[in-house]
GUZAZA-38150 format. One record per residue (C-alpha): x, y, z. Coordinates in steps of 0.1 Angstrom, whole numbers, plus 2048, in hexadecimal, padded with zeros to 3 digits. Example, Ala and Ser with C-alpha at 12.3 -4.5 7.8 and 13.67 -1.06 7.14 Angstrom:
<atoms>
87B7D384E 8897F5847 
</atoms>
This chain:
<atoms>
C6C47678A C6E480763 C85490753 C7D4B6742 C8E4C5723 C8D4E6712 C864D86F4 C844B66E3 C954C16C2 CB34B16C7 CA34946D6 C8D4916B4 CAB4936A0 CB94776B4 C9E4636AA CA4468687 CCB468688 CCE44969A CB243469D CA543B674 C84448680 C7445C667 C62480673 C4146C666 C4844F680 C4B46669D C2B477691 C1745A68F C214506AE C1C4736BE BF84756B1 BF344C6BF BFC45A6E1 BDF4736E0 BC545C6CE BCE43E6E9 BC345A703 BA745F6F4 B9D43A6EF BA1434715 B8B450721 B72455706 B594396F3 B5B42C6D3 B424466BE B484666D1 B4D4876BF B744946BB B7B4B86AD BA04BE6A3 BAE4E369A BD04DF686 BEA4F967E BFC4FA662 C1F4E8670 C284CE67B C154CC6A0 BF34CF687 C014B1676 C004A0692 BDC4AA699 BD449F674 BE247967A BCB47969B BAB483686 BB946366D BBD44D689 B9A451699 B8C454678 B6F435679 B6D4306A0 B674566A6 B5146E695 B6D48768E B6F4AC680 B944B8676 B944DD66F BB34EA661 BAB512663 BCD51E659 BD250663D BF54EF63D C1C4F8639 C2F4DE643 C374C4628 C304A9645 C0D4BD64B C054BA626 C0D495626 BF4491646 BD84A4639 BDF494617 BD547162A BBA47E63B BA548B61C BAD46760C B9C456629 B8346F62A B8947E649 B6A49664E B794BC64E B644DC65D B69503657 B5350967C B5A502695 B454EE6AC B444E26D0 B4F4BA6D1 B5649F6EF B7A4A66E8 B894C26DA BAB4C26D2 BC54DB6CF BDF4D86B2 BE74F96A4 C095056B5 C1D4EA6C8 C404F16DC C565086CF C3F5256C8 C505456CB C3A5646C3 C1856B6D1 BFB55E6BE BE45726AA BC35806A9 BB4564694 BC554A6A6 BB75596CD B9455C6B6 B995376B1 BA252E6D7 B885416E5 B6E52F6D3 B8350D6E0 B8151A702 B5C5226FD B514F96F9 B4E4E4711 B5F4C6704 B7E4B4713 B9A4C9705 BBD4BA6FE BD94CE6F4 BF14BE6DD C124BF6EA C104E46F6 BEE4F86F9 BF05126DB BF65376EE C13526703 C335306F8 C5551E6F8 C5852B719 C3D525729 C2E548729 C0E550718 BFB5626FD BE2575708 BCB55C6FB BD4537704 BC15156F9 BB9509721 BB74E171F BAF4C473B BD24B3730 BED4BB718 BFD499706 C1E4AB700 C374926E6 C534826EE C6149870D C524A972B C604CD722 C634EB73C C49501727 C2F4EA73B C3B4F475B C3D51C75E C25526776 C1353F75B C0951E748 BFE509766 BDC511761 BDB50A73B BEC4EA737 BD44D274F BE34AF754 C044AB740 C0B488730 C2747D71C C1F46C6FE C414526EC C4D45A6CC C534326C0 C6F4336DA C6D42A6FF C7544D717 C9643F71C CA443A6FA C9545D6F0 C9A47370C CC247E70F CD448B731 CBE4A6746 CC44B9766 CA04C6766 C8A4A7773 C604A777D C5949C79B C3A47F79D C264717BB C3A4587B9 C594657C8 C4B46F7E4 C5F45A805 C51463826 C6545E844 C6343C853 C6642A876 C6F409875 C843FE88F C793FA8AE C934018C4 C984288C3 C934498DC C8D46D8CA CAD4798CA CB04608A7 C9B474899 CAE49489A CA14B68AD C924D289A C974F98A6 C82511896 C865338A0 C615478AB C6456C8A6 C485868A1 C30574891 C315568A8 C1453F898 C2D53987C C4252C88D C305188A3 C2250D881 C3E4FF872 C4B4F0898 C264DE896 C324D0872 C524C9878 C464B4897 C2B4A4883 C4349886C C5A483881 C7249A894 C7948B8B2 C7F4A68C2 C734CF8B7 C7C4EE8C6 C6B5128C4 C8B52D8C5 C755498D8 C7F5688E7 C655718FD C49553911 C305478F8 C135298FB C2150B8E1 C0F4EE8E3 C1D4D78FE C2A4BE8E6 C414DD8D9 C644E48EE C6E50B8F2 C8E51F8FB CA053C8F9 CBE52B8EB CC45148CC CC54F38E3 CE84E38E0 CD84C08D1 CC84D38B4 CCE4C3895 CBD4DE880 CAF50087F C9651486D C9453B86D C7E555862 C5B54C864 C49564875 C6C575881 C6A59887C C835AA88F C855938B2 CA95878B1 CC459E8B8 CE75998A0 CFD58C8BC CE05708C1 CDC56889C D05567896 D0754D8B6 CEC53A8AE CE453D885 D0354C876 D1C53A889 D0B51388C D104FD871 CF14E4875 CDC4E2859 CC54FF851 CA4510842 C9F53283B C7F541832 C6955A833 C79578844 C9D56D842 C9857C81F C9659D82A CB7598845 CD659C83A CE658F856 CD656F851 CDD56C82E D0156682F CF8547839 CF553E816 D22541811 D23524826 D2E50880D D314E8826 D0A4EE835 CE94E082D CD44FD822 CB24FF817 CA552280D C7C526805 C715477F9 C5054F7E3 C545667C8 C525877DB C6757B7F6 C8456C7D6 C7E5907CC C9259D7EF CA957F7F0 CB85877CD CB85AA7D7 CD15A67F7 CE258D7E4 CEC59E7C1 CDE5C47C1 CC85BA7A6 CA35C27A5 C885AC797 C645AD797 C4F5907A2 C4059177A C6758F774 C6C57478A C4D560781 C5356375A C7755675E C7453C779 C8A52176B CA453E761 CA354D784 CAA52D79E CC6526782 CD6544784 CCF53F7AE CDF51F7A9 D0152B795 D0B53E7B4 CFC5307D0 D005087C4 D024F77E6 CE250B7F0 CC24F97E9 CA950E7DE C8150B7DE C6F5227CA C4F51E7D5 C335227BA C155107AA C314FB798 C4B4FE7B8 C745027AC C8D4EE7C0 CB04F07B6 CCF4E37C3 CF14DA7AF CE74E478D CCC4CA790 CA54DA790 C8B4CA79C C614D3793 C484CB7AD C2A4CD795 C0F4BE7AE C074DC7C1 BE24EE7C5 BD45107CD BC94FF7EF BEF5087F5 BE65317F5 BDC53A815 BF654982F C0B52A847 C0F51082B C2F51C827 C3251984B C294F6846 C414EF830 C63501843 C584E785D C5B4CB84C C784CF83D C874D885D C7D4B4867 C894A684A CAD4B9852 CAC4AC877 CA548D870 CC548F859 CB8490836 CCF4A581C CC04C7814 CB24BD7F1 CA449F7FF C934AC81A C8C4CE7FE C7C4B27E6 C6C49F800 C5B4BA815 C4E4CA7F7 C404A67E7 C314A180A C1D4C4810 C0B4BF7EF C0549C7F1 BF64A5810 BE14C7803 BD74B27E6 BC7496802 BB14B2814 B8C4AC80A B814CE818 B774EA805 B964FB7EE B9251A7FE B9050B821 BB34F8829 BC3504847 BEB50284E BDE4ED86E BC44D7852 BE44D1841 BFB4C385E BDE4A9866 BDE4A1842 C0549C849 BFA481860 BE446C84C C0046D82E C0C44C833 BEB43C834 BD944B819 BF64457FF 
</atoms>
């Protein structure tokens, strides 16, 4: 995992204040990140066009139209003209090596992106959307320079945004990059080093990225075991009782040794799935509300919710249940909540009397598992998402690596049942939180079927074959 800042202005300064790197060191290094990119995945001789704003992020376009200058054919248009006394310099450079500069526009095998980098705070104008939509009109590779121009210093966007295949952001992956609104604008995200390694720039953060990488799945090495080491999973089945039996099929799959469907009337499970009308006394975790509706009557869910202390997942219904939700005051318990937006918007409802909107909610994602966080902070919580939230402790987590495979009703099934396994197999909530949610996409992201076709049941197999295709 990476860590993720606000911003990177302090973390520049550092760079001057301590280590006597100038503001044009950092930019040539900043534009060296982008042109090495564009060296690897593009032949010597290939056409580049670069738009530049008049700050500082368009000087850093201007050095990368100096650098490829010769082993590129290059056009640098600077539409806006220059402000910055470090832009000046650049362009200055440029015209003396006689980088070639255009007033059209024109369609390129790379188009970059240079006119407003992090920090912008104001939507863009008419000229500047004029300029993006004739950006977004080519067909070239597009690369956004630190921050596609339309993305604000929040992460929300303009109503016109530059959309690129990756955005080379400088120094510091920053939280902009990983609101949900943006997702579909930023591409790929790759840091580019300022002179410095990551670890001499970067300072504390309790906001980390989450990579493949991280991903550990369960493991079975010893030989000589039974499946009660590997904990027993109850999962309550209400109303809808193919969720449940869902998330009991993933939380099998994924190394329970033993799973139980809660049920309150006979149902048909699969054989390999136990049921009962009683949490069983060897449970070592529970999961409630998929599919619950209104099954389970208050003296049951006191005894046998309420009242337990094993490990736990809400999700799904339990948002809507009061009763259920005072689970959360329990400080000494392993809790793992895992609404969507909609479903955060009834949680916070019960919880505080406040009422959002799931525009609110999706605008102000980082803001709202924080403020979660500050009163709940032995809770884990998963904000599911195309950028999915998980918070615990005042230290945020961003699973990035998610798809629109994911949209379709039971994934979130899917993903209640593994982190029940997880919990009864006696992983801490944010581990099993981190690891369930690394796991479900690694496995989406493995399914060769059509992206509209991926079923929750398409999705457990893929569960299966995780170890082997990694």
């Amino acid at each position: 995992m990476q860590k993720v800042f606000k911003s990177c202005y302090d973390l520049d300064k550092k760079c001057y204040e301590q280590y006597g790197l100038t503001e044009d060191i950092l930019m040539e290094h900043a534009a060296r990140g982008m042109a090495e990119y564009i060296q690897n995945k593009f032949d010597r001789g290939s056409t580049v066009l670069i738009v530049s704003g008049v700050g500082n992020n368009g000087a850093d376009g201007i050095v990368l139209a100096r650098q490829l200058h010769g082993a590129y054919d290059v056009s640098l248009s600077v539409p806006f003209g220059v402000r910055s006394e470090m832009a000046k310099l650049q362009l200055q450079r440029a015209d003396d090596l006689g980088v070639k500069k255009v007033t059209e526009l024109h369609d390129a095998d790379v188009i970059v992106d240079a006119v407003f980098g992090a920090g912008l705070n104001r939507d863009i104008d008419e000229e500047v959307q004029y300029i993006l939509r004739q950006l977004n009109s080519f067909k070239g590779y597009k690369i956004a320079c630190d921050m596609p121009t339309g993305v604000n210093e929040t992460g929300q966007l303009s109503p016109m945004a530059f959309r690129a295949d990756v955005t080379i952001t400088m120094g510091a992956y920053k939280e902009a990059l990983y609101l949900d609104e943006s997702k579909d604008v930023v591409g790929n995200i790759i840091r580019a080093d300022l002179g410095v390694s990551s670890n001499e720039y970067e300072n504390d953060s309790r906001t980390f990225v989450l990579e493949h990488s991280d991903l550990s799945l369960p493991s079975r090495t010893a030989c000589s075991t039974h499946k009660g080491d590997f904990g027993h999973a109850a999962i309550f089945c209400g109303e809808k009782e193919g969720a449940g039996i869902i998330a009991g099929t993933a939380a099998s799959r994924f190394g329970a040794g033993l799973t139980t469907l809660v049920v309150h009337e006979k149902i048909s499970p699969p054989a390999y799935l136990m049921h009962s009308t009683v949490v069983p006394d060897t449970a070592s975790a529970i999961a409630i509300g998929m599919g619950l509706g209104g099954h389970f009557d208050s003296e049951f869910l006191q005894k046998y919710v309420i009242e337990s202390h094993i490990p736990i997942v809400l999700d799904a219904d339990s948002f809507y249940h009061d009763e259920i939700l005072t689970v959360l005051e329990q400080k000494e318990r392993e809790i793992v909540v895992t609404p969507h937006p909609k479903e955060f918007v009834a949680l916070w409802k019960r919880l505080t009397g406040e009422s959002l909107t799931v525009s609110e909610i999706q605008a102000k994602r980082f803001d709202i598992v924080r403020r979660f966080n500050a009163k709940y902070p032995h809770v884990t919580l998963l904000l599911k998402g195309a950028n999915t939230l998980i918070m615990q402790e005042e230290r945020l987590y961003i699973n990035p690596l998610g798809c629109s495979k994911l949209s379709k009703g039971g994934s979130g099934d899917v993903l209640s049942g593994i982190i029940v396994s997880l919990l009864a197999q006696g992983y801490s909530a944010i581990d099993a939180a981190l690891q369930a949610s690394l796991s479900l996409v690694t496995a989406t992201n493995h399914y060769e079927g059509s992206s509209y076709a991926m079923l929750p049941t398409d999705l457990i197999e893929e569960l299966e074959r995780l170890e082997v295709t990694l």
